[in-house]
N, C-alpha and C positions, 0 to 999 in steps of 0.2 A: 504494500500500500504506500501510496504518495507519503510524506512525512513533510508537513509546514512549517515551517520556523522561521521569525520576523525576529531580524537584529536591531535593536532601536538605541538611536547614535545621535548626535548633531556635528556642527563643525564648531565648535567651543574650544580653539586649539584643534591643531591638526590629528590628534592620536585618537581620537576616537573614531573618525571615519577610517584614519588608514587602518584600525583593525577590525572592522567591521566590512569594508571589501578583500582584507585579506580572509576571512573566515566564512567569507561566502563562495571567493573563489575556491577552495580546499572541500568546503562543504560540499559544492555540486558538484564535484569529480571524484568524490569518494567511491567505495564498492554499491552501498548503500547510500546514496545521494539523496539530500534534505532540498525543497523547492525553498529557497531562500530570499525572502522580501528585506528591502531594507528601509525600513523609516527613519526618515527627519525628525524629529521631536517635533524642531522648532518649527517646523513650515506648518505642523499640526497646531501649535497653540499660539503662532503667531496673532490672532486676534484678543489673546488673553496676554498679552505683552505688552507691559504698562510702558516701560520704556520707548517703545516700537511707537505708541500711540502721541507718546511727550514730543518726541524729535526725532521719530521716522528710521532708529537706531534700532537695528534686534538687539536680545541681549547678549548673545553670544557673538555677534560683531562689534559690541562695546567691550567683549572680552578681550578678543581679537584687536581693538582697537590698544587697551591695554598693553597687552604681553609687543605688539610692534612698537609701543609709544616706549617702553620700559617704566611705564608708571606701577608699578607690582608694591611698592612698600605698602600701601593701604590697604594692600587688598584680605590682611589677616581681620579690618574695619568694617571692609566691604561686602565682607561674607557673610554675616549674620543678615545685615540687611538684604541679600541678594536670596539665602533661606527664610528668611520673614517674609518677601514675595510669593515665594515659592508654596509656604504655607496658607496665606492669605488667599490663594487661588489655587488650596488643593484640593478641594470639592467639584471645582470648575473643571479641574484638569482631571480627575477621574471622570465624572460625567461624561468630556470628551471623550477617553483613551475608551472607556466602554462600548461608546457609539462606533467608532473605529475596530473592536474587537468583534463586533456585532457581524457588521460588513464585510471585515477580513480575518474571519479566527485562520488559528494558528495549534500545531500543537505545541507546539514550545515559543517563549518569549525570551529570548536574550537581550539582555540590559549591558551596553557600554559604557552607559553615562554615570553620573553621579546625581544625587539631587530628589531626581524623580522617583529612585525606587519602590519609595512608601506609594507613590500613586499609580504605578505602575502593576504593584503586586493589588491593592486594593481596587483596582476595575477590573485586574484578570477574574480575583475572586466573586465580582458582581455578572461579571458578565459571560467568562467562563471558564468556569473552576477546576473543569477539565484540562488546563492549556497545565504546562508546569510552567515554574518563574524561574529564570536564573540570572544573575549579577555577575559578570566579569571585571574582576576589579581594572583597569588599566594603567593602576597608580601600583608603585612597590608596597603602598600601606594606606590605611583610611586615616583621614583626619576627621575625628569625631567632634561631635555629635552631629547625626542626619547628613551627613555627606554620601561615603559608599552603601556603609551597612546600617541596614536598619533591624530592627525587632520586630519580626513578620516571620512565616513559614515562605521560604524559599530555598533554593540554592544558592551556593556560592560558588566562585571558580578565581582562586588567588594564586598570584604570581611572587611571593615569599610566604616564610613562615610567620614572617610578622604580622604579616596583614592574618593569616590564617586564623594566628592566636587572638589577632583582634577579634575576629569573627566568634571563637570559641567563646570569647571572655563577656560577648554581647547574649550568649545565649544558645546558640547554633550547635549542633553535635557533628559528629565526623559523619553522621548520613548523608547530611547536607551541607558538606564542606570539601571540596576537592585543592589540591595543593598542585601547581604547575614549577614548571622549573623554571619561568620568567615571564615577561611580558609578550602578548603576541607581538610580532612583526611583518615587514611584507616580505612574500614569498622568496622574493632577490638575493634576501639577507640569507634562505638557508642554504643558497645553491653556488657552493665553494667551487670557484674553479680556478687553475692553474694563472697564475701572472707572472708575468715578467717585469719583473717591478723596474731595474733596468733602465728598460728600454720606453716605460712608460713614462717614468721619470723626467725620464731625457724629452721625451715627448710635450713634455707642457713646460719645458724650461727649467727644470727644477737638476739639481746635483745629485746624480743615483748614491754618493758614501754621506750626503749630509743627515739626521736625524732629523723626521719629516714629525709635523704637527696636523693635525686634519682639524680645523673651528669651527663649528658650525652652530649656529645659535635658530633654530627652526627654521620656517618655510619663510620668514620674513628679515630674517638678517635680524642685527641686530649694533649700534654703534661701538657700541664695547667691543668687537671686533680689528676694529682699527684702531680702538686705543691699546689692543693688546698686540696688534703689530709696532706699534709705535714704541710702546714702553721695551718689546723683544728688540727693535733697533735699537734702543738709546742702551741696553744692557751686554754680557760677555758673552750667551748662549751662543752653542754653535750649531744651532738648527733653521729650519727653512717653514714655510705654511703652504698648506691649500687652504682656501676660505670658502666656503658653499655660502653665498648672499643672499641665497633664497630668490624673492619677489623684489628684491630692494636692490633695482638697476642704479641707484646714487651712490648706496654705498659701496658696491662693486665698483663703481669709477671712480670712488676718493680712493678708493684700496690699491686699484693697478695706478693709481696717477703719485705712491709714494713712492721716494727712491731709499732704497732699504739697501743695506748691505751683503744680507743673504737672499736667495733665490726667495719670488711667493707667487702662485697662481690662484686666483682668483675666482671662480665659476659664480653663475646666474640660478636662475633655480632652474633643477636639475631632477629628473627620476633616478638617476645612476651615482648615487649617492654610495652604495656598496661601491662601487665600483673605485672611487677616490678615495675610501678605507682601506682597502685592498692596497692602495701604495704609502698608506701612511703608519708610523710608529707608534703614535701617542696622541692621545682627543684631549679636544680642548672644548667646551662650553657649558653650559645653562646644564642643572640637573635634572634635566628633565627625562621620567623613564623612558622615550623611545631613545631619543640620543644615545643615554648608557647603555640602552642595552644592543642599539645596534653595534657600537662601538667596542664592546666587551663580546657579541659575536664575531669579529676579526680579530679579537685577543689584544685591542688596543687599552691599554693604561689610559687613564682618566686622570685628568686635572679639573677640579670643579669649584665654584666659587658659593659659598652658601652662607648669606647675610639675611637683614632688614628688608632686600627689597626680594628675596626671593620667596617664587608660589611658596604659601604656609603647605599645601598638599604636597610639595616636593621636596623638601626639608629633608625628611628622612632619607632622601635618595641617597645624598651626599653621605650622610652616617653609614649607611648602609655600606657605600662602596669603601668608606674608611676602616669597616668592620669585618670584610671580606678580604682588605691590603690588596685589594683593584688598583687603586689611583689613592690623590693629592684630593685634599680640601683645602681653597683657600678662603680665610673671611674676605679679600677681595680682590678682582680681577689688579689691583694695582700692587700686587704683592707679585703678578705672573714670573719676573725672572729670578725670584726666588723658590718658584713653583718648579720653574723648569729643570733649574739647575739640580733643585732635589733631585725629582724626579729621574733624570740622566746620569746622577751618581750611577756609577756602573753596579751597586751593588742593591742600591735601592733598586735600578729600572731592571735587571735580574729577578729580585723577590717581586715585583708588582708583574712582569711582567708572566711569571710562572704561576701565579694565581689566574689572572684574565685567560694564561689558556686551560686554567683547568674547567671556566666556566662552561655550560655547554646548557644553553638553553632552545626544547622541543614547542614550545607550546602550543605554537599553528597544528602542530600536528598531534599533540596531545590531547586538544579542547574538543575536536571531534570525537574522539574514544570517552570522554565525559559526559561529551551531551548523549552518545547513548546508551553508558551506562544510566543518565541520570533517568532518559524516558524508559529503561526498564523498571528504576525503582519506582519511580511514580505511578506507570501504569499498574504496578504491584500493588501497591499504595489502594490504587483506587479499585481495583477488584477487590482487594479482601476488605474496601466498606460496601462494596456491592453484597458481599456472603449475608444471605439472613442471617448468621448466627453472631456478624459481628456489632461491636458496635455502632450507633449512629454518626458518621459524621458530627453534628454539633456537640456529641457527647462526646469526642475524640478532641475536637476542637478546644473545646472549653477545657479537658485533662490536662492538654498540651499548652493553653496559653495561661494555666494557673500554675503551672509548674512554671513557666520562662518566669512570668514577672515573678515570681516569688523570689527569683535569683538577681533582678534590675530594679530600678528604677523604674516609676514610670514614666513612658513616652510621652510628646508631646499630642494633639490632638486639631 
């Protein structure tokens, strides 16, 4: 039988679409192929978007606007009130998502986002309680309260043990808790193949014996890139850069228009993003998890910068790669050539770098084998409340949601 499953994503930052078309494309070429829809959140609740309605801004392109502007310090400020929306119109937003289940059920719902899951699980439950729910974290860890995980019966599907134990410690049991070995990524990243670093090198202007840096600060650049070529000029390092500038054709031409004393190439925004890891030694940028973890699939050592102005949900990247002795944490990009220099100690870039190859993260190809272990246990689930002899549904219900709170707090409403 067909098997439906709707992955629901926005573009709030790039990582959440790119894992939601990477996990559709994987899904429908499996043995057992899933009919895989993808929704927009936002294009659905666009009319329930106060901001959208203020100044014609969604809010996920005021995100968007953010993380390009580097305005990020507030945003630990910003949060509460952007979940105080999200509240204020969570009756509205279920009502939707239920009208939309109505029209296009599914048998499983996978969640990318963050945010919405309480309402997400609460319309599946009104409208079809049949569907199962699952939450992929996209983040190394939840920043709580009501961000990734909520207190609801659902699944989960986490890419550390941290977030895992998060999950445990909200309530959740190992039924409905799966543990990955990282974040998803796009297909590119798993499909290693031979280079000639060389000759590629040599190819974009760069010195095949210099110590290559790969910077890359998302799909929109970022200025802090050129000040961290600047400060690597005015310092002793004896390494070279690739810069990936994303969407941000300005700063691409402030960046070729400096005269630097080691070799640096510059790229636009780019799908072959693997492709310029593949020639480089060591990553340089923002901690954000697709970065790290593309980066740490080619076995690149990380230098990372994690202050004031960084996402509060990405914090713990940084910890995390300084707890596995991946890469460098600096409190700030303007420390880099003492970053670097650590870093290239021959004995330091040895131990970091013999960790990063021992990392070895599956999960494109693991979250398929979850999701259908997960529709066996469910469908499990729901046959033996079908048995006459079991018991009712709301009597199962109310067992299990007197047990959870009796271990929490309670939720918000």
């Amino acid at each position: 039988m067909e098997r439906k499953l709707t992955i629901v994503f926005f573009d709030a930052g790039g990582g959440h679409r790119s894992a939601a078309e990477a996990l559709k494309a994987v899904l429908e070429n499996q043995q057992n192929p899933w009919n895989v829809t993808l929704l927009n959140l936002q294009e659905q609740l666009d009319r329930l978007d106060l901001l959208r309605k203020a100044t014609g801004i969604r809010i996920q392109d005021a995100y968007n606007l953010v993380l390009r502007k580097g305005w990020t310090r507030l945003t630990p400020q910003l949060l509460p009130v952007l979940q105080g929306v999200v509240r204020m119109y969570h009756r509205s937003t279920v009502n939707m998502l239920r009208q939309y289940w109505r029209e296009s059920p599914a048998d499983l719902v996978l969640s990318v986002i963050p945010h919405f899951n309480r309402a997400l699980a609460e319309s599946l439950q009104g409208s079809s309680p049949g569907t199962a729910f699952v939450t992929l974290l996209t983040d190394f860890a939840d920043y709580p309260p009501h961000f990734w995980i909520e207190r609801q019966e659902q699944y989960l599907i986490c890419g550390t043990e941290k977030a895992q134990q998060q999950a445990f410690d909200l309530g959740h049991d190992a039924h409905h808790v799966f543990l990955a070995s990282g974040m998803v990524m796009k297909p590119k990243f798993y499909e290693k193949s031979a280079v000639d670093k060389v000759a590629e090198r040599k190819r974009l202007g760069l010195d095949p014996a210099i110590p290559t840096g790969i910077v890359l600060f998302g799909g929109h650049g970022s200025n802090t890139m050129l000040d961290i070529t600047r400060r690597l000029e005015a310092g002793k390092s004896n390494v070279q850069l690739i810069l990936i500038c994303g969407k941000n054709q300005k700063l691409q031409a402030n960046i070729k228009a400096l005269k630097t004393r080691f070799p640096i190439f510059a790229e636009g925004f780019t799908q072959n993003v693997h492709e310029y890891m593949a020639l480089a030694d060591f990553f340089i940028g923002k901690p954000g998890p697709g970065s790290i973890s593309e980066a740490l699939q080619f076995h690149l050592p990380v230098i990372l910068e994690c202050n004031g102005r960084t996402l509060p949900q990405e914090r713990y990247n940084a910890q995390w790669v300084t707890e596995k002795g991946m890469g460098i944490m600096l409190k700030s990009f303007r420390e880099i050539n003492v970053g670097v220099e650590k870093l290239l100690d021959p004995t330091t870039f040895a131990e970091v770098s013999k960790n990063a190859r021992a990392y070895s993260n599956r999960a494109l190809f693991e979250i398929p084998e979850f999701l259908d272990e997960i529709m066996k246990r469910h469908n499990s689930r729901a046959e033996g409340l079908r048995s006459p002899t079991a018991p009712s549904v709301r009597t199962l219900e109310k067992a299990a949601w007197a047990a959870l709170t009796s271990r929490m707090e309670a939720s918000y409403c």
